[in-house]
DOTORTOR-888195 format. One record per residue (C-alpha): x, y, z; residue number from 0. Coordinates in pm, 1 decimal. Layout:
# DOTORTOR-888195
x_y_z_pos
X_Y_Z_NUM
...
***
This chain:
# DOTORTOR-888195
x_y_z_pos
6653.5_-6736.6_26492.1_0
6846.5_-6714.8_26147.0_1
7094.4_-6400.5_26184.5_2
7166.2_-6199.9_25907.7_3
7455.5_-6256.5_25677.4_4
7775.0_-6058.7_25746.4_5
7994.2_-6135.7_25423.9_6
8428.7_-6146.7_25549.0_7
8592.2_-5835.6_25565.6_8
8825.5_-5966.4_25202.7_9
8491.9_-6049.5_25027.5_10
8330.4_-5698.4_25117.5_11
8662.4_-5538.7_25066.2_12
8637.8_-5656.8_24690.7_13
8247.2_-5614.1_24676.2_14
8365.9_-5203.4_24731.5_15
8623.0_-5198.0_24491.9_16
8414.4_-5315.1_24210.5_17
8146.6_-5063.3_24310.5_18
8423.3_-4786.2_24289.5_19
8582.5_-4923.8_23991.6_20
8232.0_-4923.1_23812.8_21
8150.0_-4573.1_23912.8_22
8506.0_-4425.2_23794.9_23
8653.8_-4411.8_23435.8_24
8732.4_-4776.0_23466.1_25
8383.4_-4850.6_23422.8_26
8384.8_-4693.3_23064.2_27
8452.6_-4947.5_22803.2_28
8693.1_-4739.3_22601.8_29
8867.5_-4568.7_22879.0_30
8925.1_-4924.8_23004.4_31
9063.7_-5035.8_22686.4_32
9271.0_-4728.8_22670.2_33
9414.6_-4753.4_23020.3_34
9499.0_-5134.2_22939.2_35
9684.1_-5044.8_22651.0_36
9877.1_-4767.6_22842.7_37
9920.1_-5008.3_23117.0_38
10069.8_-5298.5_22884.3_39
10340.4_-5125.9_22714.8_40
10440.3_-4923.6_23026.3_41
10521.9_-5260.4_23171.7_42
10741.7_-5317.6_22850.9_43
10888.5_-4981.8_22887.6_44
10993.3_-5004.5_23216.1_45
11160.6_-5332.6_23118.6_46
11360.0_-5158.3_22854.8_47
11459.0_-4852.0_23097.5_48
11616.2_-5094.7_23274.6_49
11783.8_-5292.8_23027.8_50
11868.8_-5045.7_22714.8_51
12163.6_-4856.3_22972.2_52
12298.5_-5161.2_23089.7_53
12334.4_-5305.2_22734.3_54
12532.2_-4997.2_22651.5_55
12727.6_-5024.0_22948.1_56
12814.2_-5338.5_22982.1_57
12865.3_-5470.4_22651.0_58
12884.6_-5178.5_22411.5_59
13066.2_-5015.3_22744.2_60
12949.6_-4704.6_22700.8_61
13092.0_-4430.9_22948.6_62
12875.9_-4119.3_23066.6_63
12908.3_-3909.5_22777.1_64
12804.3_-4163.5_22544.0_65
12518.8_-4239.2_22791.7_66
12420.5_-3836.9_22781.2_67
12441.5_-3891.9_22384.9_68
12167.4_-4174.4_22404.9_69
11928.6_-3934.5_22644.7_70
11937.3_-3651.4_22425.9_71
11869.3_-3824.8_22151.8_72
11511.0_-3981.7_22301.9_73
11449.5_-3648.5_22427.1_74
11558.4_-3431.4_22106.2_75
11357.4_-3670.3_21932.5_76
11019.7_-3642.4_22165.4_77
11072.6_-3252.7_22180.2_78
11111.0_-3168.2_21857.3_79
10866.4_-3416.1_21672.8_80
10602.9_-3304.2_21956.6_81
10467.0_-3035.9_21751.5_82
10360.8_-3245.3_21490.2_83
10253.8_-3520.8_21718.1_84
9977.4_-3250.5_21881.5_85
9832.4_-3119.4_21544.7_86
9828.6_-3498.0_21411.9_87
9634.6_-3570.5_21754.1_88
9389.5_-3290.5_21699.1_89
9334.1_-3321.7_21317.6_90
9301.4_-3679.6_21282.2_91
9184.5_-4005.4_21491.0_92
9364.6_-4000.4_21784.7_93
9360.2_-4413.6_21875.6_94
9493.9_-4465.6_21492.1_95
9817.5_-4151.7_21588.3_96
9843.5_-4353.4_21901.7_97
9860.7_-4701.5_21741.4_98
10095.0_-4531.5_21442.6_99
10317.5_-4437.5_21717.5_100
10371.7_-4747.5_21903.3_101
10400.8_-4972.9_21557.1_102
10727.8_-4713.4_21492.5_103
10817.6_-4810.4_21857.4_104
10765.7_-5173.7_21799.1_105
10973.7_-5173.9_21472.5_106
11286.4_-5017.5_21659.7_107
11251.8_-5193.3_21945.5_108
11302.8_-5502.1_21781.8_109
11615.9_-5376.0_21575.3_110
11817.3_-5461.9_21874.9_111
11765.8_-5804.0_21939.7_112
11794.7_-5847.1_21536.8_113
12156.5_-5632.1_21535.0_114
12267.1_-5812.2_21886.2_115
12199.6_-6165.0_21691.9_116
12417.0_-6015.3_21358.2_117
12683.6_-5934.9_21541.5_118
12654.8_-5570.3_21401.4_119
12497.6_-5370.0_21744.4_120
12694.9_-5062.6_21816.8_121
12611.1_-4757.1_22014.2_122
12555.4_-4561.4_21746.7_123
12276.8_-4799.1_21660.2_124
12114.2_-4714.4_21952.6_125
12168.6_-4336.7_21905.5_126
11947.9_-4425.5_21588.0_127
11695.6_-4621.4_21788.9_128
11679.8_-4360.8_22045.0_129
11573.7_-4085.9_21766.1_130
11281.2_-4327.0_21643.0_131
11139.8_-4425.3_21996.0_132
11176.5_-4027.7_22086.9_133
10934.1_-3949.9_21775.5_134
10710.7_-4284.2_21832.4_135
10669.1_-4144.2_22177.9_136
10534.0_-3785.1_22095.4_137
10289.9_-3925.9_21890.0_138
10204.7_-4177.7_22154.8_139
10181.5_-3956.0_22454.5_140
9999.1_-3644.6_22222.7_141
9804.5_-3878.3_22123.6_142
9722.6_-4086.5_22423.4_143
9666.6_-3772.6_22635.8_144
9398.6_-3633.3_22353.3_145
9215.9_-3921.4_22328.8_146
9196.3_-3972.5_22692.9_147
9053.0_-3621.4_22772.4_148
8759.7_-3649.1_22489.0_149
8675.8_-4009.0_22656.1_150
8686.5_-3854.3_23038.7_151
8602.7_-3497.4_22946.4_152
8751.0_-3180.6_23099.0_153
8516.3_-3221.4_23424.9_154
8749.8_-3571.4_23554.7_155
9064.5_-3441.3_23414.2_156
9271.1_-3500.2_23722.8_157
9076.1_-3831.9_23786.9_158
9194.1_-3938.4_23421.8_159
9532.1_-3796.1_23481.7_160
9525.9_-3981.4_23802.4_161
9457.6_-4314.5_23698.1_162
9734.8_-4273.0_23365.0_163
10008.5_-4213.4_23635.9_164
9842.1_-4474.4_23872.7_165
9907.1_-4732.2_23567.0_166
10248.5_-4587.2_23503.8_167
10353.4_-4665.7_23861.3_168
10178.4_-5018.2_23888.1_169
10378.4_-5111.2_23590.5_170
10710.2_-4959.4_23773.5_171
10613.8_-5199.6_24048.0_172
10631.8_-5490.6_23787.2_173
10830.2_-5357.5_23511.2_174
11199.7_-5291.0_23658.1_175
11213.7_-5639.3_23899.2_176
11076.3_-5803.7_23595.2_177
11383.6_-5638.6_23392.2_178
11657.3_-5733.3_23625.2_179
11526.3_-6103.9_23620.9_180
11495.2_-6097.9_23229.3_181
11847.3_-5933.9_23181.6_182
11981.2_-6201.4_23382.3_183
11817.7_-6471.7_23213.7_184
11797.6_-6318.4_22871.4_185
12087.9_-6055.4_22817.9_186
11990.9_-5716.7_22787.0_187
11924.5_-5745.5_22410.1_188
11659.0_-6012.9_22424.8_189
11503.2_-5884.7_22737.5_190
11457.3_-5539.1_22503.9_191
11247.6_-5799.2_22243.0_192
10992.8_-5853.6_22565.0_193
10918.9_-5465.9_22524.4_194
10849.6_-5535.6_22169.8_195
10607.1_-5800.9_22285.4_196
10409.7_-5590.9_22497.5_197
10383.1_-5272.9_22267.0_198
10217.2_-5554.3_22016.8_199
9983.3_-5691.1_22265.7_200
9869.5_-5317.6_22389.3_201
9805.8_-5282.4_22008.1_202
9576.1_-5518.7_21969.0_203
9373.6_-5440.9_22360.1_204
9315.5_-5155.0_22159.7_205
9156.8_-5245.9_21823.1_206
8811.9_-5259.9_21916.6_207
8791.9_-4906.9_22034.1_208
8605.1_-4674.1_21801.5_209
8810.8_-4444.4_21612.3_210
8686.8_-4090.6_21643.1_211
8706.0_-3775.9_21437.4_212
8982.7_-3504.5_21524.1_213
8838.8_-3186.5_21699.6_214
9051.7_-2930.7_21482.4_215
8977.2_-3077.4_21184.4_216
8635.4_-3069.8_21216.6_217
8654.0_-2704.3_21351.0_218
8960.9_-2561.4_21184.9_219
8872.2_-2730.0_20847.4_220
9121.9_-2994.4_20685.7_221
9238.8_-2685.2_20499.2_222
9398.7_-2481.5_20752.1_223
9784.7_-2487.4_20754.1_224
9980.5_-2650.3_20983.5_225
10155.8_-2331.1_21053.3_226
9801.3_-2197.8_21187.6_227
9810.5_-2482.8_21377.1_228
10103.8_-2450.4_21555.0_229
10075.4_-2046.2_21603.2_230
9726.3_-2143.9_21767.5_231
9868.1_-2349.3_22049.5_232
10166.1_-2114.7_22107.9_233
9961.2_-1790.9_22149.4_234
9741.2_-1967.9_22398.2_235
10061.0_-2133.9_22594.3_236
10229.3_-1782.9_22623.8_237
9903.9_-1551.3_22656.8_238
9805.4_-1789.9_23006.7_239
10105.3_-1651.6_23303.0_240
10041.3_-1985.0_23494.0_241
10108.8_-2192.6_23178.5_242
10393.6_-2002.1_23060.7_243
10573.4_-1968.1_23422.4_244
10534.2_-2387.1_23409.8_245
10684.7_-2486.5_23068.3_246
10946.7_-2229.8_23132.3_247
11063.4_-2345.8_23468.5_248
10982.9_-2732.8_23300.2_249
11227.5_-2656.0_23068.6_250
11467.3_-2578.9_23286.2_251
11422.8_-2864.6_23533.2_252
11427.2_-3076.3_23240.7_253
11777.9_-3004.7_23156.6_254
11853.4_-3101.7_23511.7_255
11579.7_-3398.9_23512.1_256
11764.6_-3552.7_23158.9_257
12119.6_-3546.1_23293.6_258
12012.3_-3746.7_23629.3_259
11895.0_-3991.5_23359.4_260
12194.3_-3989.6_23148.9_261
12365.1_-4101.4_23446.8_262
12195.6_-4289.6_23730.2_263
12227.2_-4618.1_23603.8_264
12606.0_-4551.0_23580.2_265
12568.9_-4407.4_23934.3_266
12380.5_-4722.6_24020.3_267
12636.0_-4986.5_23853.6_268
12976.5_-4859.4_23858.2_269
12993.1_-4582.5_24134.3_270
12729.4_-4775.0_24434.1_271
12825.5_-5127.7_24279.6_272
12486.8_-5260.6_24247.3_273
12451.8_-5551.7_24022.2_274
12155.7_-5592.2_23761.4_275
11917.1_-5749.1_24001.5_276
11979.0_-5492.4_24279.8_277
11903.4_-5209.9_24048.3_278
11593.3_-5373.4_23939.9_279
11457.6_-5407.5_24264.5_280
11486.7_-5048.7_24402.9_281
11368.5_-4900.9_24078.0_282
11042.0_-5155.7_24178.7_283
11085.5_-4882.4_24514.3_284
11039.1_-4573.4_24248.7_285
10689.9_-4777.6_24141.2_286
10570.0_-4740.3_24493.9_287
10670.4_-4430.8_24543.9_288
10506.0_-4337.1_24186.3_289
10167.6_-4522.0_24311.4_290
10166.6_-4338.3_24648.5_291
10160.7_-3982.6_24421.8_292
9894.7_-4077.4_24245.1_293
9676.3_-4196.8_24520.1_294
9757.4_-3889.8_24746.3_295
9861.7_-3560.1_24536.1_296
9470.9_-3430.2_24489.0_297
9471.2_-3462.3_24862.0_298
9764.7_-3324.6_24929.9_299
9717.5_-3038.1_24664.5_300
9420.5_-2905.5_24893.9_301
9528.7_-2931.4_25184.7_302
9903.2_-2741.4_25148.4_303
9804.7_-2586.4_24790.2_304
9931.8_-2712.2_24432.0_305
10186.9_-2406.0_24444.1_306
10335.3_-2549.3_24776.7_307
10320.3_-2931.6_24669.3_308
10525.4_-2816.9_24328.6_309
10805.1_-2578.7_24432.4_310
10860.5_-2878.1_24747.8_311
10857.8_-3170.9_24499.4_312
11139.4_-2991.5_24311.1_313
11317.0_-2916.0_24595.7_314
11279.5_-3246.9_24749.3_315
11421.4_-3411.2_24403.1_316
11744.8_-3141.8_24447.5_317
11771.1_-3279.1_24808.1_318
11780.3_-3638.1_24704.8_319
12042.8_-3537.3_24398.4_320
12299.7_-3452.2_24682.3_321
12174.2_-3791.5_24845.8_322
12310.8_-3993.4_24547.3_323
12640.2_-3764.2_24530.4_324
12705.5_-3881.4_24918.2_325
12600.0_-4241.3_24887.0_326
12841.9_-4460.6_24982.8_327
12927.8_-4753.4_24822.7_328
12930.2_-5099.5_25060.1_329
12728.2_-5382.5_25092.6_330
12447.3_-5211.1_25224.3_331
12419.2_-4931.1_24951.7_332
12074.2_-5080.7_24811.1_333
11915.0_-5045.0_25162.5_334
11982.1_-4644.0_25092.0_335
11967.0_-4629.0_24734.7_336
11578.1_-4805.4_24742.5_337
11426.0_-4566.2_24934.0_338
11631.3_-4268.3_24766.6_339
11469.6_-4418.0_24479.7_340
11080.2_-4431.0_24593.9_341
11121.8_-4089.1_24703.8_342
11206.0_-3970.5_24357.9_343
10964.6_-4096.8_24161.8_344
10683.4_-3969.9_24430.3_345
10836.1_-3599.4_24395.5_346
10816.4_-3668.3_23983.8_347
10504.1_-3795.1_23968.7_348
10328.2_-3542.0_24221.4_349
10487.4_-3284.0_24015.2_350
10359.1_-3416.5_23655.7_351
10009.5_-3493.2_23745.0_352
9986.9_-3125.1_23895.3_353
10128.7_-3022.6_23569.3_354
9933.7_-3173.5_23322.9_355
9633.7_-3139.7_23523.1_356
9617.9_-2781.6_23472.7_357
9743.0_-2716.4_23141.4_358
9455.0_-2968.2_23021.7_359
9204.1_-2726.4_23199.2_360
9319.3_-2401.9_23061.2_361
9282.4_-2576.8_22687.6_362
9004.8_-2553.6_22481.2_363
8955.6_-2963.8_22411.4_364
9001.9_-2853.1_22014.6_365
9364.7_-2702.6_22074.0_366
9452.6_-2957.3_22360.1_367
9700.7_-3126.5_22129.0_368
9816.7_-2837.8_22018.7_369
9891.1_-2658.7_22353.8_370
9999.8_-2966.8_22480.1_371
10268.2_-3092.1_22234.6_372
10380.8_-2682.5_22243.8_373
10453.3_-2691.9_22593.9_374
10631.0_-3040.8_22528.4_375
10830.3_-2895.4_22252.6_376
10935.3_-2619.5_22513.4_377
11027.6_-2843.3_22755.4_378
11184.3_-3155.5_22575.1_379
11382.1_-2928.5_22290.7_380
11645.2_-2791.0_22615.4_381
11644.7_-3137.7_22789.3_382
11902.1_-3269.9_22543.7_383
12198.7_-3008.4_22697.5_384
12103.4_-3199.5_23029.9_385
12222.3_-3523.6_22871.7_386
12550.1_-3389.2_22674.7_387
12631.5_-3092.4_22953.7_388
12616.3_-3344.5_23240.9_389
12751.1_-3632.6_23078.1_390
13053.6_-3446.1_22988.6_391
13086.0_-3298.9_23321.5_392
13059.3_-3706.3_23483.8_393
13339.5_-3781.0_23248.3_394
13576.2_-3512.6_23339.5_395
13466.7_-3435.8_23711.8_396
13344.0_-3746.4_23821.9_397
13002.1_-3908.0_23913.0_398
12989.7_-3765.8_24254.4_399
13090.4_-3381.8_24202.8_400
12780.5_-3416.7_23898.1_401
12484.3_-3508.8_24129.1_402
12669.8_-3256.2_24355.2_403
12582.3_-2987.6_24104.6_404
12252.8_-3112.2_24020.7_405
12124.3_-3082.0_24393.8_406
12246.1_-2735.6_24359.8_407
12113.9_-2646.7_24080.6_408
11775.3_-2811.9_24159.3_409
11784.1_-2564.5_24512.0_410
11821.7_-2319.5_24270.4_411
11582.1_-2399.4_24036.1_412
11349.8_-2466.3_24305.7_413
11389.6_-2106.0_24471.3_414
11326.0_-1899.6_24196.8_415
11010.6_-2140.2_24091.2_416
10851.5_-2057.1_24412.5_417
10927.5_-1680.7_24447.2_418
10745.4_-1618.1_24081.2_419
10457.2_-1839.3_24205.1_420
10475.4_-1644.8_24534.5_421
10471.8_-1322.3_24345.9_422
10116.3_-1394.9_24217.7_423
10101.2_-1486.4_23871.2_424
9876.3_-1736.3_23872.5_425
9589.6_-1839.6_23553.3_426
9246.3_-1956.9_23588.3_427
9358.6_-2255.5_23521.7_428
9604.0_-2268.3_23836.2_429
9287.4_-2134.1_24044.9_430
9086.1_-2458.7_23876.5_431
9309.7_-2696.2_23953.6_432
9376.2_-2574.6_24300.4_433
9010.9_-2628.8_24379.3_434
***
């Protein structure tokens, strides 16, 4: 008697994902295309997150401040330029403001190798290069988050959202291992070109995608000012409580966020000793720990409450801020530092999908670019005094004493976030989200 066919557990495992993967936003040709492209040059990013601070500290030897300088720079740059990025987004095709964006990103990318091989790289050449990627990246992100939402529509927001910071922390499991080996083999220079590389090859994954008409042109007229424009998405921001309270207390976290930045590759290098390789590997640790948000915050969120899950993320980064101040450095440091790491990048990402998730549902799809680049601008245009204020501070006070502050400063960032959420504003959009 012939038995039926049982196929191995691997073989069935697979048969399921494709199933799922078909029946999700995957299975949408565009959205596929899209995610590939995000997915590309995230890889290339995280490559040059790795290796743009240690080029400036170990062979333009660049000290905190100048570090801060470089940070505030990229985020100026992103904050500022974010306004424009959102009413470009909404007026006009988003894939051909996305594509616009990355070719600026491409172009000063690859002025470092070309300066490194001159002989004429200085710092303040990346201060320069820091102020283009900042701008390519607000027209990227505006962009990339626009053209996302009209593909997925408002109905799998947090499913889209999901799977963008599901790619971002796939490529963090890649991206910073793949850094430490390139820096090594490459110097930090060339391994920067490899970012170039992948920014052109995400171009070209995306090509074949339709371009598609802006939503506020077609409803605001071609016509309209961009001064309308911009009042548009700021009266909506600041009329919502929910939406307000968030890019208010985002702008203030970002001031703290952008000075951990400015330094923790210093922290990482000179204060904990860890070598190139070392500090490749545990940021792979911050991947993992950016994968396991994205897989479990929506279940999380309704089972504790996206008020709860945000005000303990913050905390939880403040806690881990007076982790790095107490580190010690010995020959076991990465064993702490890795899982310090993986920890932060869960709190960050938990945190950001929450975010987004509900600003994109309080928008009407015409202004999302709008609304979205306003609360950006909010945000972005205070994280720059994060990268001077606490760069200074590491170069008079110490590296230590600074993520000292930061943890407190997070605590109490983190307890007046959760009384104002506690006192009840809340939007329909918070309510949405929530359920």
């Amino acid at each position: 008697m012939l038995q039926s066919f049982n196929p191995p557990p691997v073989r069935l495992f697979m048969q399921q994902l494709v199933q799922r993967l078909r029946h999700s936003l995957l299975g949408l040709p565009q959205y596929r295309r899209l995610w590939c492209n995000f997915f590309i040059a995230e890889i290339g990013a995280r490559i040059s997150i790795v290796a743009l601070p240690l080029l400036a500290i170990t062979e333009l030897h660049a000290g905190p401040f100048e570090s801060g300088i470089m940070v505030a720079c990229h985020a100026g740059a992103f904050g500022v330029s974010s306004l424009l990025a959102g009413v470009l987004a909404d007026r006009f095709s988003p894939k051909r403001v996305l594509l616009g964006g990355q070719s600026l990103v491409f172009a000063a990318l690859l002025s470092v190798p070309a300066g490194h091989a001159l002989g004429v790289l200085r710092v303040e050449w990346l201060y320069v290069m820091e102020l283009l990627i900042g701008l390519g990246l607000a027209l990227i992100v505006a962009a990339g988050q626009v053209y996302a939402a009209r593909i997925a529509g408002t109905e799998r927001a947090i499913e889209s959202n999901s799977l963008i910071f599901g790619c971002d922390s796939i490529a963090g499991l890649i991206g910073p291992g793949l850094a430490g080996w390139l820096v090594a083999l490459l110097t930090p220079a060339w391994a920067i070109s490899i970012d170039g590389l992948c920014i052109a090859i995400s171009m070209l994954v995306l090509l074949p995608n339709p371009d598609q008409p802006g939503a506020g042109a077609g409803e605001h007229g071609r016509a309209a000012s961009m001064l309308a424009d911009f009042l548009a998405g700021w009266r909506l921001l600041w009329a919502d409580p929910m939406l307000r309270l968030l890019t208010v207390s985002a702008a203030m976290f970002h001031v703290l966020f952008h000075g951990h930045l400015a330094l923790h590759v210093l922290l990482a290098t000179r204060t904990l000793g860890l070598s190139a390789g070392w500090f490749g590997m545990a940021m792979m640790f911050g991947g993992l720990g950016a994968l396991a948000a994205s897989l479990l915050t929506v279940r999380l969120a309704r089972r504790v409450g996206e008020r709860r899950l945000m005000v303990g993320s913050v905390l939880a980064l403040a806690a881990i801020w007076l982790v790095f101040a107490a580190m010690p450095a010995a020959s076991y440091t990465v064993v702490l530092f890795a899982p310090a790491v993986f920890a932060f990048d869960m709190m960050i990402t938990s945190y950001s999908i929450l975010f987004v998730s509900i600003r994109q549902l309080a928008a009407p799809p015409a202004l999302l670019g709008r609304i979205t680049s306003t609360s950006r601008f909010v945000a972005f245009s205070a994280a720059p005094l994060g990268g001077f204020g606490f760069g200074w501070v590491a170069d008079h006070v110490g590296m230590r004493p600074t993520y000292a502050l930061l943890g407190v400063l997070g605590i109490a960032l983190a307890g007046g976030f959760g009384t104002l959420l506690r006192s009840g504003v809340e939007s329909e959009a918070g309510q949405a989200a929530a359920g």
